[in-house]
KEKE-3310 file (N, C-alpha, C; in steps of 0.2 Angstrom, whole numbers, plus 5000, padded with zeros to 4 digits):
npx = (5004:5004:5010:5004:5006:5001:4992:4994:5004:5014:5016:5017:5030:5037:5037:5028:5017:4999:4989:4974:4966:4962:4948:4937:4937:4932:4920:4916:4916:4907:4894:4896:4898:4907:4918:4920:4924:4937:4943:4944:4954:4954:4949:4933:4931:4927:4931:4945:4946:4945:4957:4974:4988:5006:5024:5034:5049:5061:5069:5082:5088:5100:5105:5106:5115:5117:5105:5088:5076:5082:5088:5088:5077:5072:5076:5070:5071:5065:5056:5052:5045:5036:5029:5022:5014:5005:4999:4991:4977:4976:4975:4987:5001:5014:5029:5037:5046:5061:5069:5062:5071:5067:5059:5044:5038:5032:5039:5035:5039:5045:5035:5037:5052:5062:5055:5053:5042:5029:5030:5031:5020:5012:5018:5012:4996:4995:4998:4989:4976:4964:4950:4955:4970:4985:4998:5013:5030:5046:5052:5045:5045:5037:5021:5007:4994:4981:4982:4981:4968:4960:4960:4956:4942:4937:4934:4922:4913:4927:4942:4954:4961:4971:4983:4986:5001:5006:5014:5007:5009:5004:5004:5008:5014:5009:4996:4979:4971:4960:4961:4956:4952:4964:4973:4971:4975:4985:4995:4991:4998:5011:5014:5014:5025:5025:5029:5026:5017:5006:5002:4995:4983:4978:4970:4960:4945:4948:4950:4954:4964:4967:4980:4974:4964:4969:4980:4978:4981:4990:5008:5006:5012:5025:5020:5023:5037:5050:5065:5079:5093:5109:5109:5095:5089:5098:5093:5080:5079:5086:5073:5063:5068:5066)
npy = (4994:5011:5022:5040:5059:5070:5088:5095:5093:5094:5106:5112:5109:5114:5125:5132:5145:5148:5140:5144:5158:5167:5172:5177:5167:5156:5161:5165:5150:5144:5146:5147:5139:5123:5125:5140:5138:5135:5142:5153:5149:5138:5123:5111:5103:5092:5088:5085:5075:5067:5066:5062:5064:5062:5065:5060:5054:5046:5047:5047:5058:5060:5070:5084:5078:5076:5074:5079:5080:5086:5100:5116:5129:5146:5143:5131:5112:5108:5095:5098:5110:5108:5098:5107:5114:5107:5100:5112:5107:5095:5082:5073:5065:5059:5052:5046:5031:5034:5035:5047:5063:5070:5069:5070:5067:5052:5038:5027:5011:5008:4997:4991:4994:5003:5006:5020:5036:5031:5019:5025:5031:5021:5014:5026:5024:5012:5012:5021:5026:5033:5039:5048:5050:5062:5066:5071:5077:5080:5087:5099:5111:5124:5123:5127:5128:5133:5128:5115:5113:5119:5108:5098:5102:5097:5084:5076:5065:5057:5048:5052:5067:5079:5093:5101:5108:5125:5122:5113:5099:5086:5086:5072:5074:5080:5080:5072:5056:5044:5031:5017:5014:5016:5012:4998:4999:5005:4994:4984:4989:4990:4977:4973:4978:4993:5011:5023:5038:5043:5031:5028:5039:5038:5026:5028:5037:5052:5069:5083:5097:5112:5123:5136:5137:5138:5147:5162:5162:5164:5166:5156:5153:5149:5135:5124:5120:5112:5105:5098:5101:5106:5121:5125:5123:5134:5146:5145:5148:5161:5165:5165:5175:5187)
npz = (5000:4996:5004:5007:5009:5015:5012:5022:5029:5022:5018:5029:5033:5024:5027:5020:5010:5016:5008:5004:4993:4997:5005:4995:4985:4989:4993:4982:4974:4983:4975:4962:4948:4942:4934:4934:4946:4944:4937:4945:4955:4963:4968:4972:4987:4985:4973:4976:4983:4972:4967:4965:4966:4954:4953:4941:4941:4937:4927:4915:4913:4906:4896:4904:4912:4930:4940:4937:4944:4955:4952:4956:4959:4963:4974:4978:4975:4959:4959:4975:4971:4960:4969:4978:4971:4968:4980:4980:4976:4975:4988:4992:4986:4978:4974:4958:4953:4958:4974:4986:4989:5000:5014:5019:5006:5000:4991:4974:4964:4949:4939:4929:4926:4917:4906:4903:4897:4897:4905:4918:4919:4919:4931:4942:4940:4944:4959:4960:4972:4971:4961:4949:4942:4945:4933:4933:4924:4930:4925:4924:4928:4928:4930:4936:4950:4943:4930:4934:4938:4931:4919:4928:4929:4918:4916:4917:4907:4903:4899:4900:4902:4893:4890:4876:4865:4865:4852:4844:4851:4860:4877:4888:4900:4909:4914:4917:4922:4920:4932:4931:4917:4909:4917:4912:4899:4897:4901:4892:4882:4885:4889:4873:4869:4868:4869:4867:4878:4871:4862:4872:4875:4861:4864:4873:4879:4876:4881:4873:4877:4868:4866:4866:4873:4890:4885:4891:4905:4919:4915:4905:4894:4900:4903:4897:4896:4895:4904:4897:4896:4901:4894:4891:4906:4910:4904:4908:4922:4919:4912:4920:4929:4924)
capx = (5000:5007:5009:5002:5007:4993:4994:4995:5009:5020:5018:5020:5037:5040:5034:5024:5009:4991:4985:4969:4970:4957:4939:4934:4938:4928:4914:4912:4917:4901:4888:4898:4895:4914:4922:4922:4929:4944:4947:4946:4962:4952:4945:4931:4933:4922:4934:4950:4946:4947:4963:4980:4995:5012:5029:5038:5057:5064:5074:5090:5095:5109:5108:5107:5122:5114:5097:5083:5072:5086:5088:5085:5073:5070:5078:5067:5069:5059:5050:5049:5040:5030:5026:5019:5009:5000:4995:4984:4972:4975:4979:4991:5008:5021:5037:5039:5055:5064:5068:5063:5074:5060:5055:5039:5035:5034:5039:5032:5043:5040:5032:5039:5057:5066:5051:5051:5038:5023:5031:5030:5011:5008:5017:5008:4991:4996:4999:4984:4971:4958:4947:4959:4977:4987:5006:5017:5037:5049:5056:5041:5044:5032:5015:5001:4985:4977:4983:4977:4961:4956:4961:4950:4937:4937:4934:4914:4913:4932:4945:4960:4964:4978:4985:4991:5005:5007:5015:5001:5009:5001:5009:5005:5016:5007:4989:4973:4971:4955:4964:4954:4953:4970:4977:4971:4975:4993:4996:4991:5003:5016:5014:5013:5029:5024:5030:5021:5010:5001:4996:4988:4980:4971:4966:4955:4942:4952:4949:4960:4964:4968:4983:4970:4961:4974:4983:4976:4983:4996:5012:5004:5018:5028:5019:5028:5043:5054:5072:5082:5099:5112:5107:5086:5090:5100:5089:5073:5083:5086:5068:5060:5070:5061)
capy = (5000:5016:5031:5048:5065:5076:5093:5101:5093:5096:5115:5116:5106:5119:5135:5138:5152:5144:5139:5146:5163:5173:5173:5181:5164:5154:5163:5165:5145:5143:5146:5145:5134:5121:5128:5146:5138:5132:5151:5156:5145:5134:5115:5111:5099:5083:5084:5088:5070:5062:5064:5059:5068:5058:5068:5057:5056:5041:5046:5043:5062:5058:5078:5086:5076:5075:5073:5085:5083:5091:5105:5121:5135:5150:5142:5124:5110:5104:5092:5101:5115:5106:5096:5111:5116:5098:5101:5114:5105:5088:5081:5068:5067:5054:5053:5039:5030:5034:5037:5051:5064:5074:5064:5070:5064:5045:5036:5022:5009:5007:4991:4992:4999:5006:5007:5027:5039:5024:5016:5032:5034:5016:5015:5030:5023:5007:5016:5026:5024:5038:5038:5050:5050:5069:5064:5076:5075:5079:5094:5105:5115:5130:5121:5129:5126:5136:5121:5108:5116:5121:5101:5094:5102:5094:5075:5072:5058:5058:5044:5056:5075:5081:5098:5102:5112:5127:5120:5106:5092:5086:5083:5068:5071:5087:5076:5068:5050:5040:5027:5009:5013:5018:5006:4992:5001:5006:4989:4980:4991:4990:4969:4974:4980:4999:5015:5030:5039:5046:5026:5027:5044:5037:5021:5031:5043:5060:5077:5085:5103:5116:5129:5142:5137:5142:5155:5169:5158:5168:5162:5149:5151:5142:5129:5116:5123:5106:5106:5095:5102:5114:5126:5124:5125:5144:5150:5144:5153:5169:5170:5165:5178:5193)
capz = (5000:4995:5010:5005:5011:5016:5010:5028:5032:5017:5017:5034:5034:5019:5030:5015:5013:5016:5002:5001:4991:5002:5006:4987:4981:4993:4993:4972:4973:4986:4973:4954:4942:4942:4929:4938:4954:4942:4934:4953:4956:4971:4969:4977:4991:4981:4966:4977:4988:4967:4966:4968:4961:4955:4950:4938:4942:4936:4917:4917:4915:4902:4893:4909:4917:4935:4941:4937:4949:4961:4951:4959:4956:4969:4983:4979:4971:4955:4963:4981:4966:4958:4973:4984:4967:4968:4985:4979:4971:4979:4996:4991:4981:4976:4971:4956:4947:4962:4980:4988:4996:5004:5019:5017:4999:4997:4982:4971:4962:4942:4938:4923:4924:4909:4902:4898:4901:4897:4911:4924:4919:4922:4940:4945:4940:4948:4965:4962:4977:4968:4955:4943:4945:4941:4930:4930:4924:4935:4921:4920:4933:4928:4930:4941:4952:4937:4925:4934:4942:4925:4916:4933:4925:4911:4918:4916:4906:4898:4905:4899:4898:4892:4887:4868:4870:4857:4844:4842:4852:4869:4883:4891:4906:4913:4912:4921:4920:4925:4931:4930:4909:4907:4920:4910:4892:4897:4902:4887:4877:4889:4887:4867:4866:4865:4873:4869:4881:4864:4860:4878:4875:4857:4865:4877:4879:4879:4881:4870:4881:4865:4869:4866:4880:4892:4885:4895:4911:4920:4913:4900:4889:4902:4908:4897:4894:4897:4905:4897:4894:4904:4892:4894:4913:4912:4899:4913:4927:4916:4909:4926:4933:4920)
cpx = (5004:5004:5006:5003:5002:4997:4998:5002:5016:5021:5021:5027:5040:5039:5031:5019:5001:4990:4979:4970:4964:4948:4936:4932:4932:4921:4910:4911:4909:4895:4891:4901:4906:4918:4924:4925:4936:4949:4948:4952:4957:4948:4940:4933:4932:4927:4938:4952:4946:4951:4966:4984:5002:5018:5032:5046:5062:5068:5080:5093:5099:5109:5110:5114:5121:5106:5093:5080:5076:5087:5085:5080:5071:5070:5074:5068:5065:5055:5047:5045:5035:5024:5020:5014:5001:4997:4990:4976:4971:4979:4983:4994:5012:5026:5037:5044:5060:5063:5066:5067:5070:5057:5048:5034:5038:5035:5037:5037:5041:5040:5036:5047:5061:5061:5047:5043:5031:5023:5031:5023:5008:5011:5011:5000:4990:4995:4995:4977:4964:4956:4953:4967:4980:4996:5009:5026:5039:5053:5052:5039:5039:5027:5012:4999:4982:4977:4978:4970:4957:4956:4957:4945:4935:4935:4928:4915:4919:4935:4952:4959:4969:4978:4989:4992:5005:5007:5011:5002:5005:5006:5005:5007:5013:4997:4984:4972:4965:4959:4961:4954:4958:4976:4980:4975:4984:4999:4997:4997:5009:5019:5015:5017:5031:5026:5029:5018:5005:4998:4992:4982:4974:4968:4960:4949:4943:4949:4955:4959:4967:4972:4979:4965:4964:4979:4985:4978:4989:5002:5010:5009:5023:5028:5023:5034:5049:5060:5076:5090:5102:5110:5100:5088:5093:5096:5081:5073:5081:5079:5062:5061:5065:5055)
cpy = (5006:5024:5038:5053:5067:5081:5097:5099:5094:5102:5115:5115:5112:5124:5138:5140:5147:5144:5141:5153:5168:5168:5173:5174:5159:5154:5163:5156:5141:5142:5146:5140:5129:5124:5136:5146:5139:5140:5154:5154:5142:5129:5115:5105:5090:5081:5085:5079:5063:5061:5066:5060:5062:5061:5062:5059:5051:5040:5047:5051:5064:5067:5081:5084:5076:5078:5079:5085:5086:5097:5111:5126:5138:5145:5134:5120:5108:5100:5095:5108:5115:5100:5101:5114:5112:5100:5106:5112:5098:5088:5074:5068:5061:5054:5045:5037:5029:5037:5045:5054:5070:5069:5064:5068:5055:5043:5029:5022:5009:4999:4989:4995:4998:5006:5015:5029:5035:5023:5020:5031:5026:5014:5021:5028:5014:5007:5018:5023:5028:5037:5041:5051:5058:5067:5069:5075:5080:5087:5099:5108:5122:5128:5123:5126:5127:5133:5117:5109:5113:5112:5099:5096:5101:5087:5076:5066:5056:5053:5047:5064:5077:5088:5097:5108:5118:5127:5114:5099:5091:5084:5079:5068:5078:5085:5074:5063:5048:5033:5019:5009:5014:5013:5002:4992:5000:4999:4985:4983:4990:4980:4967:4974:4987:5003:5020:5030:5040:5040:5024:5032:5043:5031:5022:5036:5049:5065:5080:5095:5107:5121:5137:5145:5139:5147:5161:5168:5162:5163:5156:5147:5146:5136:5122:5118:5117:5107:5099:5094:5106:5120:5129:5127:5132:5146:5148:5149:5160:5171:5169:5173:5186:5192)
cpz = (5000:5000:5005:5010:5011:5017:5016:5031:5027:5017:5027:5036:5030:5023:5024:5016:5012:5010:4999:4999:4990:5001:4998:4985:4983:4992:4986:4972:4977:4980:4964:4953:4944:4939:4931:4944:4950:4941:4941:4956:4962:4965:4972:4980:4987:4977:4969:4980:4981:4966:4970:4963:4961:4949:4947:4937:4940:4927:4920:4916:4910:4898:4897:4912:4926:4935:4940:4938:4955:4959:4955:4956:4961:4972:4983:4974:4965:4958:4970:4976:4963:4963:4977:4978:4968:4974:4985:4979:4973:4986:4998:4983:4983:4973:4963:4951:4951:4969:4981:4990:4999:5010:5019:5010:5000:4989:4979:4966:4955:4943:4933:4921:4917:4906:4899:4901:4901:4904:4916:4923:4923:4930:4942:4943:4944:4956:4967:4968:4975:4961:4949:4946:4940:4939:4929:4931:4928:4934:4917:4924:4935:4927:4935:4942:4947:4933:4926:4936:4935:4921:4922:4931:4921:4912:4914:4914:4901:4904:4903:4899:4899:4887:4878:4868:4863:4851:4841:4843:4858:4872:4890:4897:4909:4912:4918:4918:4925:4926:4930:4919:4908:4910:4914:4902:4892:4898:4897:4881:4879:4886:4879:4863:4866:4871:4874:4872:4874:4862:4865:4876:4871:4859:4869:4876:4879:4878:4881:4873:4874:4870:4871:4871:4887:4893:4889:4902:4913:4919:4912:4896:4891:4905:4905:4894:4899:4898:4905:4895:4900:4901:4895:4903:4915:4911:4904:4917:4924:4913:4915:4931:4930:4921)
residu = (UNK:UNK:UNK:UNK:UNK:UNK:UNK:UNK:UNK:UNK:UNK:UNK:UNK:UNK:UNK:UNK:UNK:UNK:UNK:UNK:UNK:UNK:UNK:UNK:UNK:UNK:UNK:UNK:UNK:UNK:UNK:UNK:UNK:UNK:UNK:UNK:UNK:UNK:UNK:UNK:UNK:UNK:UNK:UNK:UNK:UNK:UNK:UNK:UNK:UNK:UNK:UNK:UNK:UNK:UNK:UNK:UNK:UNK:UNK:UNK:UNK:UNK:UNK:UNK:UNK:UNK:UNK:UNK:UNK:UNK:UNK:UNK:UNK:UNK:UNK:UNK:UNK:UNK:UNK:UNK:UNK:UNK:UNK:UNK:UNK:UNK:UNK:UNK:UNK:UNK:UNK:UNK:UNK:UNK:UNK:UNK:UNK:UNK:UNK:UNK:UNK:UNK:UNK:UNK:UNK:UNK:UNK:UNK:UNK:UNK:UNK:UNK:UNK:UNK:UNK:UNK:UNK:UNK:UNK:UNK:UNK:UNK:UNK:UNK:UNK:UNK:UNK:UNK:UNK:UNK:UNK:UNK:UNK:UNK:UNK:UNK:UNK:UNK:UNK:UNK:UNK:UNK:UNK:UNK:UNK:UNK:UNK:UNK:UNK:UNK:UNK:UNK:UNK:UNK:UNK:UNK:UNK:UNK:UNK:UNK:UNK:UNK:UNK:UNK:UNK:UNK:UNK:UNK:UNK:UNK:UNK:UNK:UNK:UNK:UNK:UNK:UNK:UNK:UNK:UNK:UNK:UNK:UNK:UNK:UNK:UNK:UNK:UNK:UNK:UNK:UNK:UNK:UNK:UNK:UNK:UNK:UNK:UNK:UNK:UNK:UNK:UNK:UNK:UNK:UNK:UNK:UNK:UNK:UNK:UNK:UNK:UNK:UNK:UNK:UNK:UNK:UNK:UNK:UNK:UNK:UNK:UNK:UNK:UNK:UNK:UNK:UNK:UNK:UNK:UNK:UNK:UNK:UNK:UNK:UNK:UNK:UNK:UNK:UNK:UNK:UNK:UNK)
# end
């Protein structure tokens, strides 16, 4: 059985700032429609208690030349970054691929190893103990609540959603996964021979998230802006830093 961190103790390990972001939000969120909690940046509690977030940290790294989920960003980790984003929106996080070094985050082993970014979606849907599972890579350090809030609105009756990034790819490692369709799917391809997430993505019932639709999202432009060089990594630093 796989430990979970609850939200309250991660930030407070971190001394980070409460998570909710006032009254305003709360109050609009009491009586509008789901999709306008999302733009408010707050969850409601019902879909917050569906999921279960899992940072994928298990690539081997080789352009970088040392680990990327260690990398720094103001003063935090990649993962301890995109961990305390996750805790917005859900009350449990895991580490998967590799050990933790955050005591407070557990990790989950791949089922699968060397089996690439497939094999990360499918441990974490393996692990998963909630209905949708939240995947996110290890080197996409500028992803919001505002992201995910807004893709958890999107479930209804979809067993995938996934953002398509600008230039017209998706990106499956910044996703929602219902996990008993997806489990099963990822699995067979897995058994198949295959390793794209994108042959899980058309196996299922997706909700394809258009750039156009987030856009307008405070710093959309960097949500998936992926760090997988020493270059990528200054050039994140220097334009994070403007």
């Amino acid at each position: 059985m796989v430990k979970v961190i609850r939200s309250k103790d991660f930030l407070s390990r971190k001394g980070a700032k409460a998570q909710s972001k006032g009254n305003s939000s709360l109050r609009l969120c009491a009586f509008a429609p789901l999709r306008l909690c999302a733009f408010a940046g707050y969850i409601p509690s019902i879909m917050k208690s569906g999921l279960q977030a899992f940072i994928l940290a298990g690539g081997a790294s080789r352009r970088m030349g040392t680990d990327k989920s260690k990398l720094r960003l103001e003063q935090q980790t990649f993962t301890e970054r995109i961990a305390e984003t996750l805790l917005q929106i859900t009350d449990s996080v895991s580490i998967v691929g590799r050990d933790s070094d955050e005591s407070s985050l557990p990790s989950v082993a791949d089922v699968y190893p060397k089996w690439g970014a497939l094999g990360g979606i499918h441990a974490a849907l393996a692990a998963c103990s909630h209905e949708w599972a939240i995947v996110v890579a290890c080197d996409l350090p500028f992803v919001t609540s505002e992201l995910f809030s807004y893709l958890a609105a999107q479930q209804l009756d979809h067993e995938a959603v996934v953002p398509v990034q600008e230039d017209g790819r998706p990106q499956p490692l910044a996703a929602l996964y219902r996990v008993d369709p997806c489990l099963r799917q990822a699995t067979e391809l897995i058994e198949a021979g295959r390793r794209r997430p994108v042959d899980l993505l058309e196996a299922v019932n997706t909700r394809w998230v258009a750039f156009d639709e987030l856009r307008n999202f405070t710093r959309a432009q960097s949500f998936f802006v992926n760090i997988n060089t020493p270059d990528d990594y200054d050039e994140a630093i220097r334009g994070h830093s403007r």
